[in-house]
MARKOLSE-856928 format. One line per field, with one value per residue (C-alpha): residue number from 0; residue in three letters; x, z, y. Coordinates in steps of 0.2 Angstrom, whole numbers, plus 5000, padded with zeros to 4 digits. Layout:
// MARKOLSE-856928
nr = NUM_...
rest = Ala_...
xx = X_...
zz = Z_...
yy = Y_...
//
This chain:
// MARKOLSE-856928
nr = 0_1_2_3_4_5_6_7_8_9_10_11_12_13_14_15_16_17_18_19_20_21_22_23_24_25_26_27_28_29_30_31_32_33_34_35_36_37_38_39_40_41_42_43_44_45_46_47_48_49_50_51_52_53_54_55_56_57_58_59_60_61_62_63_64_65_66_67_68_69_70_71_72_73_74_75_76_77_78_79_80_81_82_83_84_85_86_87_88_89_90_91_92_93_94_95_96_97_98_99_100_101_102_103_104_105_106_107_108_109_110_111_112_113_114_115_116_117_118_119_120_121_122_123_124_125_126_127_128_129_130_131_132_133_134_135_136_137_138_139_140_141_142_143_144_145_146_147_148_149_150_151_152_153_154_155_156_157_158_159_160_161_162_163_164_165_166_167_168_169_170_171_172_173_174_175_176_177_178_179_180_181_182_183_184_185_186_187_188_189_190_191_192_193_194_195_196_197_198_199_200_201_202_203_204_205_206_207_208_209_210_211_212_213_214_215_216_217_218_219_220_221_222_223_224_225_226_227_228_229_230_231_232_233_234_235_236_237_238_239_240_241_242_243_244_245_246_247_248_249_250_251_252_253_254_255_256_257_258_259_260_261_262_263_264_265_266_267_268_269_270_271_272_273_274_275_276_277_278_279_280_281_282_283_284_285_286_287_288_289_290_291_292_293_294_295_296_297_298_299_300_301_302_303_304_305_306_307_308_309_310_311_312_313_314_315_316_317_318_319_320_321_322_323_324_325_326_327_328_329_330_331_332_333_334_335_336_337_338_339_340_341_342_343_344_345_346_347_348_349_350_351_352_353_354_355_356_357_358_359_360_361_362_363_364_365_366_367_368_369_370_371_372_373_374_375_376_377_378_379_380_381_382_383_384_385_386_387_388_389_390_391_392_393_394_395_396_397_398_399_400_401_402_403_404_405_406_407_408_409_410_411_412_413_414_415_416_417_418_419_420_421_422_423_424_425_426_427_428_429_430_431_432_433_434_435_436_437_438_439_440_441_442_443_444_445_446_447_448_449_450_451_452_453_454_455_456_457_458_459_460_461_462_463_464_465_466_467_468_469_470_471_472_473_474_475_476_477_478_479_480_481_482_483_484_485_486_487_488_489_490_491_492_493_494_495_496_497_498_499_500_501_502_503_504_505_506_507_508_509_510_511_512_513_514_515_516_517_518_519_520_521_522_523_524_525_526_527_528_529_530_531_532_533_534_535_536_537_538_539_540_541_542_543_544_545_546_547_548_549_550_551_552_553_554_555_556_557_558_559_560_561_562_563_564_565_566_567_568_569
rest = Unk_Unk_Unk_Unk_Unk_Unk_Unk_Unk_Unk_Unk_Unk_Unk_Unk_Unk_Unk_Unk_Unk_Unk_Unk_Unk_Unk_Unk_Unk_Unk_Unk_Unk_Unk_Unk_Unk_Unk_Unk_Unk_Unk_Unk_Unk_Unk_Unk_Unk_Unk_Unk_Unk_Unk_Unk_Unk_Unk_Unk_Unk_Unk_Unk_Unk_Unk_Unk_Unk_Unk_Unk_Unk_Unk_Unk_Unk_Unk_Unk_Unk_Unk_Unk_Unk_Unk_Unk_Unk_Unk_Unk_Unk_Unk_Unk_Unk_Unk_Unk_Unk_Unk_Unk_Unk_Unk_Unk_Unk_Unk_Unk_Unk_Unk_Unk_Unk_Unk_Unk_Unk_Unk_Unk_Unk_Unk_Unk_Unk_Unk_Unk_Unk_Unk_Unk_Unk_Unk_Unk_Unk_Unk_Unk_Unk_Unk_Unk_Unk_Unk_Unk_Unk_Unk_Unk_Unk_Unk_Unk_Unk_Unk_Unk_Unk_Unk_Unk_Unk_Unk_Unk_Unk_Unk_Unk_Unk_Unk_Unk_Unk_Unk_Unk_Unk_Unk_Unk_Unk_Unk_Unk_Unk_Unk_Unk_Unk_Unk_Unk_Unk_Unk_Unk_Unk_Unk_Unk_Unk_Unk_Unk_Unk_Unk_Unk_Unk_Unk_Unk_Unk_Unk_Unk_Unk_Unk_Unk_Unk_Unk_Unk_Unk_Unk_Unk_Unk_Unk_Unk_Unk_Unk_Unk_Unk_Unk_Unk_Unk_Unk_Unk_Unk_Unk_Unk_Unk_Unk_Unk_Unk_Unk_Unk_Unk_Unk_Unk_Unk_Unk_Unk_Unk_Unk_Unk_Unk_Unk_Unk_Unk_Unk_Unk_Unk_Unk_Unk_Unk_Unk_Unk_Unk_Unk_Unk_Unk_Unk_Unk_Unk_Unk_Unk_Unk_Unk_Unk_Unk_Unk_Unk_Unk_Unk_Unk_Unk_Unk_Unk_Unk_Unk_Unk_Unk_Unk_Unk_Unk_Unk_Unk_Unk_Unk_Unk_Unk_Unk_Unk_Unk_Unk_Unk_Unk_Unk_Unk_Unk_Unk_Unk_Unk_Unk_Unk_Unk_Unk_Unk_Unk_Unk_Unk_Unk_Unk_Unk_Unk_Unk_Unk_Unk_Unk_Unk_Unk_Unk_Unk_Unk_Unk_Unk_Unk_Unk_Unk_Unk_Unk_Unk_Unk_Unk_Unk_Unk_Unk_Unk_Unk_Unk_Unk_Unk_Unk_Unk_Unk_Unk_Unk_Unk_Unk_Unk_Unk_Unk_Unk_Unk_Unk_Unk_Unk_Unk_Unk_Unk_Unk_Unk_Unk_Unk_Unk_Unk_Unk_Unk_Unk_Unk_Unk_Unk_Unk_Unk_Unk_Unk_Unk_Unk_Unk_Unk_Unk_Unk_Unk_Unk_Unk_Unk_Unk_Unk_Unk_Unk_Unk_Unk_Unk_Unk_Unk_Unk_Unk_Unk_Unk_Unk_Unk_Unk_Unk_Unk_Unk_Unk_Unk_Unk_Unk_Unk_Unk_Unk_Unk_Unk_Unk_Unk_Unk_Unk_Unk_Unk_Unk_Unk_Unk_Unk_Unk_Unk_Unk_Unk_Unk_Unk_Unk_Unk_Unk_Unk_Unk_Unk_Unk_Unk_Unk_Unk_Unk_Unk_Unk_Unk_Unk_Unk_Unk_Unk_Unk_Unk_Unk_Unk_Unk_Unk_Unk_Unk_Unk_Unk_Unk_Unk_Unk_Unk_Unk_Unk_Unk_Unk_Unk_Unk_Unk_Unk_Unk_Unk_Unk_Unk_Unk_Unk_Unk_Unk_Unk_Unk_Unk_Unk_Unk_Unk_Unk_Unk_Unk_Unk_Unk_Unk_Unk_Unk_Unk_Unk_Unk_Unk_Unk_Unk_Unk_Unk_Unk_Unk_Unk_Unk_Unk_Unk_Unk_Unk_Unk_Unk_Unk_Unk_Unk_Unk_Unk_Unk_Unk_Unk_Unk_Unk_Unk_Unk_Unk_Unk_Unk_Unk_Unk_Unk_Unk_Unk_Unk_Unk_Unk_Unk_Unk_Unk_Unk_Unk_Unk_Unk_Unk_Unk_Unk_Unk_Unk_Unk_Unk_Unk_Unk_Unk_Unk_Unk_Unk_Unk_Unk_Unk_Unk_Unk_Unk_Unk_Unk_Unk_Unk_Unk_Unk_Unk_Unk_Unk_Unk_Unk_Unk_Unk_Unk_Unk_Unk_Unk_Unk_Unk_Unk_Unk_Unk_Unk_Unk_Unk_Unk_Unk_Unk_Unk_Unk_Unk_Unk_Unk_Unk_Unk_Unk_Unk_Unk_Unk_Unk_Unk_Unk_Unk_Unk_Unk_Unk_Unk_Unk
xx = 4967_4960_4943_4934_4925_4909_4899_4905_4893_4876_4870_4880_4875_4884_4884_4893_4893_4905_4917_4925_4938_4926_4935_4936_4918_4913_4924_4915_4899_4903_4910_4894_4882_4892_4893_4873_4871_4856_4862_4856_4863_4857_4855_4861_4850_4859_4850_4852_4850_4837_4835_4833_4834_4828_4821_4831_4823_4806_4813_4823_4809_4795_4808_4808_4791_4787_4797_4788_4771_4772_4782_4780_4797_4804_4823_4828_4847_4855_4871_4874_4885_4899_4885_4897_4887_4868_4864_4871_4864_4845_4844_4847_4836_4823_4827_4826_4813_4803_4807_4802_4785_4782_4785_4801_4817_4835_4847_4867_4874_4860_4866_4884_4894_4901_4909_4897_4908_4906_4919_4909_4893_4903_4909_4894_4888_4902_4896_4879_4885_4892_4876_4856_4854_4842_4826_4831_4846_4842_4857_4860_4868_4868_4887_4887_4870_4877_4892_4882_4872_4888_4894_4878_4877_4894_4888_4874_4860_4845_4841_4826_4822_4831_4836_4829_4840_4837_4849_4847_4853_4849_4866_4869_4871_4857_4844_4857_4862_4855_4843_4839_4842_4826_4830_4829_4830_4835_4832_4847_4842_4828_4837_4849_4834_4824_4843_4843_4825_4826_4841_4826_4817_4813_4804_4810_4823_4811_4816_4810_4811_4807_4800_4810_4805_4805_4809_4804_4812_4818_4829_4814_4803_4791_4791_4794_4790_4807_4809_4820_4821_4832_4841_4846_4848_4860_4867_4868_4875_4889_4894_4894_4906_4917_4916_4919_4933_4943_4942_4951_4966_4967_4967_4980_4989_4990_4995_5009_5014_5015_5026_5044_5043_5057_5049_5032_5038_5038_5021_5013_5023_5011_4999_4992_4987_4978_4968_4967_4959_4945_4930_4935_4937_4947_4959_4967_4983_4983_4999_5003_5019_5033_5047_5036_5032_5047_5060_5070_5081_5084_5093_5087_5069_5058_5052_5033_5037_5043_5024_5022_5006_4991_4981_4981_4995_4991_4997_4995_5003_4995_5007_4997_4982_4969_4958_4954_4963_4978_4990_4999_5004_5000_5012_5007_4990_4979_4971_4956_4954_4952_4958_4971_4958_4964_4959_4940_4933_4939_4931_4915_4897_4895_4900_4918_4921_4936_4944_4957_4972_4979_4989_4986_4988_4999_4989_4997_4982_4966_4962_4947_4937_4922_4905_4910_4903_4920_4920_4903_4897_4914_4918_4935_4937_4941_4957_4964_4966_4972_4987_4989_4992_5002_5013_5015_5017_5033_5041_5042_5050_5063_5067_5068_5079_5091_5095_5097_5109_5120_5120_5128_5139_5145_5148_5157_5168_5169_5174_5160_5169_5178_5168_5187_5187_5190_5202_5189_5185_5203_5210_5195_5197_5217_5218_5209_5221_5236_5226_5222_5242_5250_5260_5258_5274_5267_5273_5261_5263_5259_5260_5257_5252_5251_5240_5255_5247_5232_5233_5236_5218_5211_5219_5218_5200_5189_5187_5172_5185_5197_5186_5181_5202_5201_5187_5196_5213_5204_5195_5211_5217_5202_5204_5223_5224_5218_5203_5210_5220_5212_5212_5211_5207_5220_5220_5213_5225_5234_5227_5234_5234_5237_5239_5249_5262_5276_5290_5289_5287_5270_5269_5279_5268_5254_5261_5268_5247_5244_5256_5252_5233_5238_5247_5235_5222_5233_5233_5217_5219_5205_5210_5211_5223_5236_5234_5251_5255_5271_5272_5281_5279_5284_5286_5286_5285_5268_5273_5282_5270_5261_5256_5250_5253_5273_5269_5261_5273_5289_5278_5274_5294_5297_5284_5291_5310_5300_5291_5307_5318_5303_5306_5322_5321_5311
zz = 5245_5251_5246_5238_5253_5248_5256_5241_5230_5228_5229_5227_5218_5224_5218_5234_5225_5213_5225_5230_5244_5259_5271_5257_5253_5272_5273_5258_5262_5281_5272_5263_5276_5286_5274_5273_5255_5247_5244_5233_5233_5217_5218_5237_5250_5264_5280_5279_5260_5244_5238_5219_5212_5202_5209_5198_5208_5201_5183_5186_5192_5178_5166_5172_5174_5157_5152_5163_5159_5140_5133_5144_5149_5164_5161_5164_5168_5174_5171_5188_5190_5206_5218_5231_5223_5228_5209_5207_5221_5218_5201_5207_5219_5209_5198_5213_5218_5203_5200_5219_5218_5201_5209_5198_5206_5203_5207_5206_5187_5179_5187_5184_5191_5177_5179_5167_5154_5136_5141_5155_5143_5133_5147_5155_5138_5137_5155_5152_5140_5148_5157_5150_5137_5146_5137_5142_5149_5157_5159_5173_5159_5140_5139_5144_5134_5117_5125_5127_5109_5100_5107_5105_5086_5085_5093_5081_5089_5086_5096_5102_5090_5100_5115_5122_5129_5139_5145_5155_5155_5138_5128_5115_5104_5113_5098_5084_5088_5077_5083_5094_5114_5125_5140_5156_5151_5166_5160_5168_5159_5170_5185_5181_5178_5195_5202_5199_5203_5220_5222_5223_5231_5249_5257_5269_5265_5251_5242_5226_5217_5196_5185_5171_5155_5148_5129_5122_5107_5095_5109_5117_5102_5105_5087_5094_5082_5075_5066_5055_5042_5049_5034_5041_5058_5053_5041_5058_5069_5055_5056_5076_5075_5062_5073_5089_5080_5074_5092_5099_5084_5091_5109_5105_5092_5108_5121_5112_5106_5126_5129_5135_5138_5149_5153_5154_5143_5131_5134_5132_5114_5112_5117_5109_5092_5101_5110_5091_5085_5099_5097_5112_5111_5129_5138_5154_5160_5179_5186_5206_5211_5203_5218_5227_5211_5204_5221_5227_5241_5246_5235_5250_5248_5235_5220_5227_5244_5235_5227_5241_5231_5236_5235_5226_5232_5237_5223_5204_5186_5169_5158_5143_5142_5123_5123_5108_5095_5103_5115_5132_5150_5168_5184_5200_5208_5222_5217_5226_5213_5198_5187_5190_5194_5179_5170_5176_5167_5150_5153_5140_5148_5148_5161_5162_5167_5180_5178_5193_5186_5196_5194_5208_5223_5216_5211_5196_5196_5185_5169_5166_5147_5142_5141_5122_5116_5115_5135_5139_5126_5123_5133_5129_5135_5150_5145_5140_5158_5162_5148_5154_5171_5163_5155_5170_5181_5166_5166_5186_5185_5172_5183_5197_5188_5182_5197_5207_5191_5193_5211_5210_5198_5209_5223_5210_5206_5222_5237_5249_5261_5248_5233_5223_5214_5221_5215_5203_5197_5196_5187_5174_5172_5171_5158_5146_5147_5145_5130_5123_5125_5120_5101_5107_5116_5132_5147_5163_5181_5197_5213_5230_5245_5262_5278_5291_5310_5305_5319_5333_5327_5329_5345_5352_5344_5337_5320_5320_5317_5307_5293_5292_5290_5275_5267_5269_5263_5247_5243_5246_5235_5222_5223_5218_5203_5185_5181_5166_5182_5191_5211_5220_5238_5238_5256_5274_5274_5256_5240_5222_5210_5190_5175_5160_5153_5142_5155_5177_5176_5176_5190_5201_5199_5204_5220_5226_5223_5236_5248_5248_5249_5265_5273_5267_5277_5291_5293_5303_5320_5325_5318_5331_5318_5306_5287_5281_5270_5262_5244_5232_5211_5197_5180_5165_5145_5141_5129_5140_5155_5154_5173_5184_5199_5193_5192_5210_5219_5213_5219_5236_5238_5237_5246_5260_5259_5261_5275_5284_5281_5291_5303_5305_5306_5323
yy = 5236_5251_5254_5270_5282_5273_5290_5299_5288_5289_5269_5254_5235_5221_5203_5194_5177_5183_5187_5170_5175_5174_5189_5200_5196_5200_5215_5226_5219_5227_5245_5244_5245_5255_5269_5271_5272_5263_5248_5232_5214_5204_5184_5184_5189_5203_5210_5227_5229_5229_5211_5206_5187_5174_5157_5142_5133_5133_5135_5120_5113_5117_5112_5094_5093_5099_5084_5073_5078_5085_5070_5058_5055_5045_5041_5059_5060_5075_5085_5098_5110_5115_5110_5120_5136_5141_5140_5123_5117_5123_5116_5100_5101_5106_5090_5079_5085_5086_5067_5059_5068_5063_5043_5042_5034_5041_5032_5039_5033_5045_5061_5069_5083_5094_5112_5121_5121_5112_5099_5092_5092_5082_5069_5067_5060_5048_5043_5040_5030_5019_5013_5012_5025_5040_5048_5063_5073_5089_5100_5114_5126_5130_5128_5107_5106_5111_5101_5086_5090_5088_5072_5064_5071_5061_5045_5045_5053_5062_5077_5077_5062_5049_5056_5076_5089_5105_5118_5133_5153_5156_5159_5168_5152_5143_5150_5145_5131_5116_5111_5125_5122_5122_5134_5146_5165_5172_5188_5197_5212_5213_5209_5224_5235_5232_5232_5250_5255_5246_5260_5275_5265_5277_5262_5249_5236_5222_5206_5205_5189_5187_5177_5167_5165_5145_5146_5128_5124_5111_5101_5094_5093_5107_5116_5137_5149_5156_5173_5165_5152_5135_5142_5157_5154_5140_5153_5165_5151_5148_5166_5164_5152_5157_5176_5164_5155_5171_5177_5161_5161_5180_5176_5162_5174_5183_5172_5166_5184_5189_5173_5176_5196_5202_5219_5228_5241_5227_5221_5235_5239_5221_5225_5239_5229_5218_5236_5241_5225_5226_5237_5245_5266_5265_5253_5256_5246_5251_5239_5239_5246_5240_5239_5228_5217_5215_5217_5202_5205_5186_5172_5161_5166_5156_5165_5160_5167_5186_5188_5199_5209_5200_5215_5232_5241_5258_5267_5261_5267_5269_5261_5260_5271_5271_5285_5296_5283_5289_5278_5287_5283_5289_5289_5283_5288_5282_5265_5269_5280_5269_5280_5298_5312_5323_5309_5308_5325_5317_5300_5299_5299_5280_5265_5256_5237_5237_5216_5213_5204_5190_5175_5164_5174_5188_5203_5215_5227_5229_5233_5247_5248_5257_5246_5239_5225_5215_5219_5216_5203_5192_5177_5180_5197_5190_5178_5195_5198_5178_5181_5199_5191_5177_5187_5198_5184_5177_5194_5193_5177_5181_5198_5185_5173_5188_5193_5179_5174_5191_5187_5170_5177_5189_5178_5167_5182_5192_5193_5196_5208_5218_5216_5214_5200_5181_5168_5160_5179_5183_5171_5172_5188_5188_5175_5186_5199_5189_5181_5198_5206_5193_5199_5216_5219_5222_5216_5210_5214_5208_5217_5206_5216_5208_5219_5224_5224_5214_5201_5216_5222_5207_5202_5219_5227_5210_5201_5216_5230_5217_5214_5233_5234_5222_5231_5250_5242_5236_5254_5259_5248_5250_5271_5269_5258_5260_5255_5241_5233_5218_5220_5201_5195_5182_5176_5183_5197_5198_5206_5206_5219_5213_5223_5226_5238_5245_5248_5246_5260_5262_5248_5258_5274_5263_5256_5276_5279_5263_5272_5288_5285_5275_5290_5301_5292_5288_5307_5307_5310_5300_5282_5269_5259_5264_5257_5249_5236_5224_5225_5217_5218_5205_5209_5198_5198_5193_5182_5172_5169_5150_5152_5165_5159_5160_5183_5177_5170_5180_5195_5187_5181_5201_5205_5194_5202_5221_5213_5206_5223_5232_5219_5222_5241_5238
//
C-alpha cells in the first residue's frame, strides 16, 4: 500500500503492537519518523518518539498481593493470556513474581494458557478441576474471568464464597455481572487523553507512564460501594445481554444472509439493511481494484496462488456509500486518500474508524464509519468486516470457479487453434438440431472440406505458418456461413460445415460464399500461400438420418472425387 504524505498531517499516534505483520510494522514506524511530525506511540516504547503507557505489571502485581495479604490466600492459580504479547507476558510475571516473594511455590498444573477469550476462562476451569481445587484463580482478562465465573456457577460454586476470582481491563460487563468482577481499569481514556497532549508537547522526547485504578468488588469479597441496587444492576446486566444477544442473531442473520453471493453488486443490495439497522450516520465500502481481484488468466494456477492483492491496490472504488440517510457509490480514487477528495468537504466535523478487510492474506479494502457507538463500543462491529471479507472472499471463488468452468467447457467443445467447434462439441451440438427439425420437413446438410497444399506449407514454410493456414481457413470458413450452421474441426486439415434446409439450394449458396471469400483473399499480392480447398456436400431428409457420421462420410466420398479431378487437371 502506498501510505498518505505523512508531512501533510499535523502529529500522528501509533499503537505498533496492534500491527502484527512485523515489515509492515517497521516500514510506518520508519515513514514516521522520517516525516518529522510530532509523533506519539502508546503502550510500546519508540526512540525518536513521545512515550505514553501503563505498567500491568504492577497492577498485575498489586492484584495478587491484595489477595495474599487481604484474604489470606495461598492456592492462587492463574489463567494467562498469548504470553508471545508484552501484556501477556508482564501479567504473569507480575503473578510470579508476586507469589516467589511472598514464599509461595507454584508449580505448572495451577497456571493455564488461554487466548483471552470467555472460552479459555471456561477451560481453564475445567483444568483446575482436574487437580486440587485453588482458593483463588486470578485471571489476566475480564473476558476468561466472567468465562471462568460461569463454569464455576455450573460446577456448584460460590464466587467469592468458595472459591475468589479477579479479572483485569475493566469491561463493560465486569460492573454487571453477578457477582461483580474485581479488576484493573486501565483507563484507556486517560491514555488517549495524555496521547494527545504529549502531541503539543515542544519539549524533548518523554515516556510517561499511568497509574491504573484497582476496582475491588464482589469477586474477591471486598463489599464496593455500588450506585446501584444488586436489583438493578442485575436488571442492567439482563438488558446487556439481551442487547448483546440481538447483536449476535443480527451478526449471524448476517453471516448467513451474505452466504453464496455471486457479485459485489449483490452484497452491497445486502448490505444496506444491515448499515440501516446500525447507529451509524456514515458507512463507506472502499474495495481494491476489481481486475486484480477478480482476474484469472491461468486454469493451471491454484485459486490460492491468484489472491495477488495482499495490500491496498493503488486505486480503490466506493461501491456503497451512506451519508445523509441517503445510499450512493464512488469510482476509483487514490487509496492513500481514504476517501475521494470531493468527498472530504462533506464529511461532518467528528472522527472515522478505517477497518482493513482481509481474508487470510488477500486484501479487499477497508471500510471507513464515523465514531458511532455500534463502531467504537460494539465488539461485534468488527465481525462486520470478518463476513464482509468472507463474502468477498466467496464471490472470488465462485467468479473463479465460473470461469475455469467456461474454460473447460470450451476446451470440451473447441478447437483450440480455430476456436470451431470439436468432435465432442459438434456432435453435441448437431444432434440437437436434427432433434429439433425433425417433423418439420426439413432437410440437413453436410459439407466436408479438406485444405488443398497443406503439407507443401509445412514442408516448404514450418508447422508455424501451417497452423496460422488452419486458423485463416476456418475464419474463412466462420465469415461465409450462417450463423444457425455448425462449423467443425474434423481432422488436422479438414473441416465440416452442418446445417439444415428446404432445397440444396441453400447449401450451394453457402459453399459459392466459401469460394469466393478464398479468391477474394487470395487476391493479395502479398500472400506467401494461396487458400484452396476440396469440398464435397451431402444432403438427406431429416427424418431419415439415425447417424451423423453417414451426412459425414457421403460428404468426404465427394469431397474425395473433387479432390481427384483437380488432380487430374494437373
Amino acid at each position: 500500500m502506498e501510505l498518505p504524505d505523512l508531512t501533510t498531517y499535523d502529529g500522528v499516534i501509533v499503537m505498533k503492537n496492534s500491527i502484527q505483520y512485523e515489515p509492515a510494522s517497521n516500514s510506518l514506524m520508519n515513514r514516521i519518523k522520517e516525516s518529522r511530525i510530532p509523533a506519539v506511540s502508546v503502550d510500546e516504547y519508540i526512540d525518536g518518539m513521545h512515550n505514553v503507557g501503563i505498567s500491568d505489571y504492577n497492577s498485575q502485581k498489586r492484584i495478587v498481593e491484595h489477595l495474599i495479604k487481604k484474604h489470606h490466600l495461598t492456592k492462587i492459580n492463574y489463567v494467562c493470556g498469548i504470553l508471545q504479547g508484552k501484556e501477556g507476558m508482564e501479567r504473569y510475571r507480575a503473578y510470579r513474581d508476586a507469589m516467589e516473594e511472598h514464599g509461595i511455590p507454584v508449580c505448572d498444573c495451577q497456571v493455564y494458557c488461554g487466548n483471552y477469550n470467555r472460552e479459555s476462562g471456561r477451560k481453564a476451569i475445567e483444568y483446575f478441576m482436574k487437580n486440587q481445587t485453588p482458593q483463588a484463580i486470578v485471571f489476566a482478562n475480564d473476558a476468561m474471568a466472567i468465562g471462568g465465573m460461569e463454569r464455576l456457577q455450573q460446577y456448584g460454586y460460590e464466587i467469592p464464597k468458595d472459591i475468589v476470582v479477579t479479572g483485569f481491563d475493566n469491561d463493560e460487563l465486569s460492573a454487571f455481572y453477578i457477582p461483580s468482577l474485581t479488576t484493573v481499569d486501565r483507563r484507556q481514556e486517560m491514555l488517549g487523553e495524555k496521547a494527545v497532549d504529549l502531541l503539543f508537547d515542544a519539549q524533548s522526547h518523554t515516556s510517561v507512564k499511568l497509574e491504573t485504578q484497582i476496582l475491588y468488588r464482589e469477586s474477591c469479597g471486598c463489599n464496593c460501594q455500588t450506585p446501584k441496587s444488586i436489583r438493578d444492576l442485575r436488571v442492567e446486566y439482563q438488558n446487556q445481554c439481551l442487547s448483546y444477544e440481538e447483536a449476535l442473531d443480527a451478526l449471524k442473520s448476517m453471516e448467513l444472509d451474505l452466504t453464496g453471493l455471486e457479485s459485489v453488486e449483490e452484497l452491497c443490495s445486502r448490505l444496506k439493511k444491515y448499515v440501516i439497522r446500525s447507529d451509524m450516520k456514515e458507512f463507506y465500502l472502499c474495495l481494491c481494484d476489481e481486475k486484480k481481484l477478480f482476474a484469472y488468466d491461468d486454469i493451471k494456477t491454484n485459486i490460492r496462488e491468484q489472491a495477488i492483492c495482499e495490500h491496498y491496490t493503488q486505486k480503490v472504488h466506493i461501491p456503497l456509500a451512506y451519508h445523509d440517510r441517503k445510499f450512493d457509490s464512488y469510482g476509483k480514487f487514490p487509496s492513500k486518500e481514504i476517501l475521494p477528495y470531493e468527498m472530504k468537504n462533506k464529511l461532518q466535523k467528528t472522527f472515522y474508524i478505517v477497518t482493513p478487510i482481509y481474508y487470510q492474506k488477500i486484501c479487499y479494502g477497508y471500510c471507513v464509519s464515523d465514531g458511532s457507538v455500534f463502531a467504537l463500543k460494539s465488539e461485534l462491529a468488527y465481525l462486520w468486516t470478518v463476513n464482509i471479507g468472507m463474502a468477498l472472499e466467496n464471490i472470488r471463488k465462485w467468479k473463479w470457479i465460473n470461469q475455469m468452468n467456461e474454460k473447460i467447457n470450451r476446451m470440451w467443445k473447441y478447437d483450440m487453434l480455430t476456436q470451431v467447434f470439436n468432435r465432442s462439441g459438434f456432435f453435441y451440438s448437431a444432434n440437437a438440431v436434427v432433434e429439433r427439425i425433425k417433423g418439420q420437413h426439413r432437410r440437413a446438410f453436410m459439407i466436408f472440406l479438406d485444405i488443398d497444399g497443406l503439407k507443401s506449407v509445412n514442408d516448404g514454410l514450418g508447422h508455424k505458418v501451417g497452423d496460422a493456414f488452419i486458423r485463416e481457413m476456418a475464419d474463412v470458413i466462420k465469415a461465409s456461413v450462417p450463423k444457425d450452421c455448425l462449423v467443425m474441426r474434423y481432422g488436422g486439415d479438414e473441416f465440416v460445415v452442418f446445417g439444415s434446409c428446404t432445397n440444396a439450394k441453400r447449401m450451394q449458396m453457402i459453399v459459392s460464399k466459401i469460394k469466393n471469400t478464398m479468391e477474394k483473399e487470395n487476391q493479395n499480392e502479398k500472400r506467401i500461400y494461396q487458400l484452396s480447398a476440396s469440398i464435397g456436400c451431402s444432403v438427406h431428409a431429416s427424418d431419415e438420418i439415425d447417424d451423423l457420421n453417414q451426412l459425414i462420410e457421403s460428404a468426404d466420398k465427394r469431397m474425395y472425387e473433387e479432390k481427384k479431378e483437380k488432380h487430374m487437371r494437373r
